[in-house]
N, C-alpha and C positions, 0 to 999 in steps of 0.2 A: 616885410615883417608880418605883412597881412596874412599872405600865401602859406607863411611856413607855421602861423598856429593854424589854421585848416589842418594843414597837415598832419600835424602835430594831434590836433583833436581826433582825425581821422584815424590814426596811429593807435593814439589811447583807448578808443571807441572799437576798434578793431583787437586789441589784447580785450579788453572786455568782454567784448562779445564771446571771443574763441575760449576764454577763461570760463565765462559763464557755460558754454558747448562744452568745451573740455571735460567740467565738473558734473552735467549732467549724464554726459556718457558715461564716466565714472562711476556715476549713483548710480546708472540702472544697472551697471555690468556688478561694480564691486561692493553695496551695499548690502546690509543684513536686509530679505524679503520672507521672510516665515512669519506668522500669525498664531501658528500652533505652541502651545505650553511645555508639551509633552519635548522628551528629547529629540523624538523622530519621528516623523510619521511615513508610513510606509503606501506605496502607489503599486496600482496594480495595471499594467496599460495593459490591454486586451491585444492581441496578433494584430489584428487588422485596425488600429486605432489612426485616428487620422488627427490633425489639428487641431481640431477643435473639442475632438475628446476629451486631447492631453488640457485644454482650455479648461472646461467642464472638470476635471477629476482635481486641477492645482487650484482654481480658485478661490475653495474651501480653505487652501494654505497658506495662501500669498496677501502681504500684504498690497501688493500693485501688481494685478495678474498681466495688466500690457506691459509694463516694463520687461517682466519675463520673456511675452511673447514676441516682442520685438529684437530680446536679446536672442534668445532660439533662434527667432527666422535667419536674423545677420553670422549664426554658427551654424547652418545649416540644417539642423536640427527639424524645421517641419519635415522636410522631403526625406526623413534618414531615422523614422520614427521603431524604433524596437519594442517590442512588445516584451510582458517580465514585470518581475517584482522588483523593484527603486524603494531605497529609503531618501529621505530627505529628512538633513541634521537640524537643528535647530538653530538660527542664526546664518544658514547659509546665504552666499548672495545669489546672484540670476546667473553667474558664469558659473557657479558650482553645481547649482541645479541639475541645466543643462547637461555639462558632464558628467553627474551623477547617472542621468537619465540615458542618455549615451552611451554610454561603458562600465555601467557597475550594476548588471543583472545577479541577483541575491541568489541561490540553491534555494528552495527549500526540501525537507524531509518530509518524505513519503511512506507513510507505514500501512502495511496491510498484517491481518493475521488469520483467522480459519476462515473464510468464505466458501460456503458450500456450491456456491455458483458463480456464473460468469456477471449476471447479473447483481449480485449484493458486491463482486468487485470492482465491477465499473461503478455503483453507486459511493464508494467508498477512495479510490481514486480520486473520482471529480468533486471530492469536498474539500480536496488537497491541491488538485494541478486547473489548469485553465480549460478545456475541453470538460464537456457538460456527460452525463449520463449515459444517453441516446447517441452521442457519436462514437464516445469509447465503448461501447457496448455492441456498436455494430461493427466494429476493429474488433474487437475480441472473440467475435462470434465467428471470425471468416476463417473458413474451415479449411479452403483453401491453404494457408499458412502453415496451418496446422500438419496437414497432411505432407506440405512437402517438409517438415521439421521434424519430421517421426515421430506423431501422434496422432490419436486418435478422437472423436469425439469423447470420449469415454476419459480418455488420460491425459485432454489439453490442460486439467487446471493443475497438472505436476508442473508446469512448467512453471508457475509463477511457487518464488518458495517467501514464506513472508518473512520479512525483515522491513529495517527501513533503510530509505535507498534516500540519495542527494540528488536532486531534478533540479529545471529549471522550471518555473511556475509556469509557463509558455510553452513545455512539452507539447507533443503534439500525441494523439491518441495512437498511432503506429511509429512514432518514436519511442511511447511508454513501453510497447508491446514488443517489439524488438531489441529492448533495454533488459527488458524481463528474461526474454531467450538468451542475452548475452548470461545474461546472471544465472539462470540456469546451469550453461556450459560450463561456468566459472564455477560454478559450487560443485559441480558434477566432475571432479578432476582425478586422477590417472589413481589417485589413493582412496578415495570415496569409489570407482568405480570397480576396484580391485576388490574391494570388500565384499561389494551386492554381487559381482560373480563367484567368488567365493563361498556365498549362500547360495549359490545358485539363480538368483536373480534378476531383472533387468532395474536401472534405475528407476523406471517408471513402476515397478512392482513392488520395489522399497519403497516407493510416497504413498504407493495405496496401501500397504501394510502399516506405516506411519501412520499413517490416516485413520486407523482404524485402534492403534495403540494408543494415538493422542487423545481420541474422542472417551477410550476407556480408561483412562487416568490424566490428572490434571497436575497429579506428581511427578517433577519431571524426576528424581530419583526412585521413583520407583518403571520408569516405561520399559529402561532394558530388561526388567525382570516378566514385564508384561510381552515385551515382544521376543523374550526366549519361549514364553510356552507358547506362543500363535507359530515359532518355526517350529518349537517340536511337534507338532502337529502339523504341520505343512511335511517336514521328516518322514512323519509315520501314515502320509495320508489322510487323514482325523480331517474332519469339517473346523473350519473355524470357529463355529456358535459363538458369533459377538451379534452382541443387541447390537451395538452402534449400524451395524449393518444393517439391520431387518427394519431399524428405525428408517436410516437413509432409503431404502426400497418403498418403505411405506408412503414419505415425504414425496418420493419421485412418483412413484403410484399416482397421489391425489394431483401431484403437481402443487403440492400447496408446503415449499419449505420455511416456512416460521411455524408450520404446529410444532406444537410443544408434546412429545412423548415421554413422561416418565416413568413408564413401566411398561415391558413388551408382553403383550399377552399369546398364549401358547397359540391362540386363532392368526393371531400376525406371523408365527414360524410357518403357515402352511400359504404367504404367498408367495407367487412361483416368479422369483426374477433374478439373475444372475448377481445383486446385491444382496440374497440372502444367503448368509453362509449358514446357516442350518439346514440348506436345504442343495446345497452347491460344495464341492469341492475345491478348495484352492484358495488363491487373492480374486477378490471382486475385478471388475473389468477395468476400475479405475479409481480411483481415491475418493473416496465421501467425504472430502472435507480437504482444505489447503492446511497438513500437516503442520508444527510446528519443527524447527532446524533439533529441535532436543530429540523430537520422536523418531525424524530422519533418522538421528546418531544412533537413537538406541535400539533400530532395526538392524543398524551395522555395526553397529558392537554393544549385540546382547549380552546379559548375563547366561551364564550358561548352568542348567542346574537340569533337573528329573522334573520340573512339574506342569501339566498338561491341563490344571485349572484353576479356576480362581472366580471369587464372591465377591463383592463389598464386606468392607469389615466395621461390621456394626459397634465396633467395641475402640477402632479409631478412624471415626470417618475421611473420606479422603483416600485413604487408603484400600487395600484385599486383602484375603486372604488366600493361601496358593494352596495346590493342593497335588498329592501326584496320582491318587488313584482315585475312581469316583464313586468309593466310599465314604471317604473320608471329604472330597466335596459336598456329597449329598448331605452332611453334617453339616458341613459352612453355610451350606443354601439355606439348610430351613430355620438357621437362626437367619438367617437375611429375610427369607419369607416371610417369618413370625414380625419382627419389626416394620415390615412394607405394610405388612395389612394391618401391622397396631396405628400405621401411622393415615390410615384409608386414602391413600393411594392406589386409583382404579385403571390410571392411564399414566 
């Protein structure tokens, strides 16, 4: 009788214990561990993130960060760490985490739009993706690439067209770069590219012609009409005479692109650089500026009409006024002149 309550206690001491094991494995794996209010809070693991990162970045959210890490190590999760943007729900437990972490890398959106350089893009990127300034900037710059993708120093930034694009946060800076050239091809297709020969042009001389219709109007229904009179003048041989040009020459000149130019003085049409079209025949060597997709379009399906210039139109800003012979420009101008100088503006 003696032997079998031993036993018996042993037994019961034994469910207990394992009941007690049982239930704590249970808490750490299947229990709510969040601390944060908000719905979700989102993690950022860096590429090369090790354990103790992931330690460091969750403990801010957990209400028992070893629970978590214990539950991790037993799913393998130290040795199998992904790098990427994670959200983490509110109320989750330690095995939701995990495979949050695991297997549910977020996209985010990537937008660029006019950067005049390689530089304000790569700044502008890594406010967005994981790769810092300095590394995408020396990806962007390698000319090698460039040159064997049919470009030139002059016409690498046609390649990038702005929009916004679906990444993973964890892109890598020649994954962005090579995402960019897909998307190029893609937008440059058998219908867009039938067009620019039809003007006679190559792709790359429709973004620098875009390039220079988007900088002269910010209307995008009025750019076809801007970039019928820069072909009929490409047509008839005619100089392009766009400030935007003589500005970009100037900028490139100093080397200094954040001055601000608002008025092109006659002393600026006599610098001598293939970005000036007052002084150059043709499209510039390559785009002053990452065109937008409207200016693109209305390079390749201009309006088609007689008229070879065009002013600001002081009477609704925003807008020009077109003109077909340059008597009747020189009309448009010197109301636009009278107003520049009523308004003293010297630059």
């Amino acid at each position: 009788m003696y032997i079998r309550k031993i036993l018996l206690f042993i037994v019961v001491l034994g469910l207990i214990i394992g009941g007690v094991f049982a239930y704590t494995v249970y808490d750490a794996i299947f229990s709510p561990n969040t601390k944060f209010n908000t719905e979700e809070a989102i993690v950022f693991v860096p590429t090369d993130a090790s354990f103790e990162n992931i330690k460091d970045l969750l403990t801010p959210l957990l209400k028992d960060t070893e629970s978590f890490l214990q539950v991790a190590d037993r799913k393998g999760y130290s040795k199998n760490i992904k790098g990427g943007k994670y959200a983490i729900q509110k109320g989750m437990n330690n095995n939701d985490i995990v495979n949050s972490l695991r297997s549910k890398n977020i996209p985010v959106k990537v937008a660029f739009n006019n950067q005049e350089t390689m530089a304000d893009l790569a700044g502008r990127i890594a406010s967005q993706i994981e790769p810092d300034s300095l590394s995408l900037l020396q990806i962007l710059e390698d000319e090698s690439f460039y040159t064997a993708n049919g470009f030139t120093d002059a016409t690498k930034i046609a390649m990038f067209i702005p929009n916004s694009y679906e990444f993973f946060w964890n892109t890598s800076a020649q994954k962005f770069r090579g995402r960019m050239l897909s998307e190029y091809n893609r937008f440059w297709n058998e219908d867009r590219r039938t067009k620019a020969k039809a003007l006679g042009l190559t792709p790359n001389e429709v973004v620098s012609l875009a390039s220079i219709v988007h900088k002269e109007t910010a209307k995008v229904d009025e750019r076809p009409r801007v970039a019928g009179v820069y072909l009929n003048r490409i047509r008839n041989n005619i100089k392009l005479q766009a400030d935007p040009t003589v500005i970009y020459a100037l900028k490139k000149h100093t080397g200094n692109f954040d001055t601000i130019i608002k008025r092109v003085l006659y002393k600026d049409l006599e610098l001598d650089s293939p970005y000036n079209t007052y002084k150059y025949v043709g499209i510039p060597p390559g785009p002053i500026t990452m065109p937008d997709i409207s200016a693109i379009e209305a390079v390749l399906n201009p309006e088609k009409h007689d008229y070879y210039y065009f002013v600001v139109n002081v009477e609704n800003f925003g807008y020009h006024k077109f003109a077909k012979d340059l008597a009747q420009h020189n009309r448009n101008k010197a109301q636009y002149i009278r107003w520049i100088n009523s308004q003293n503006i010297n630059r």
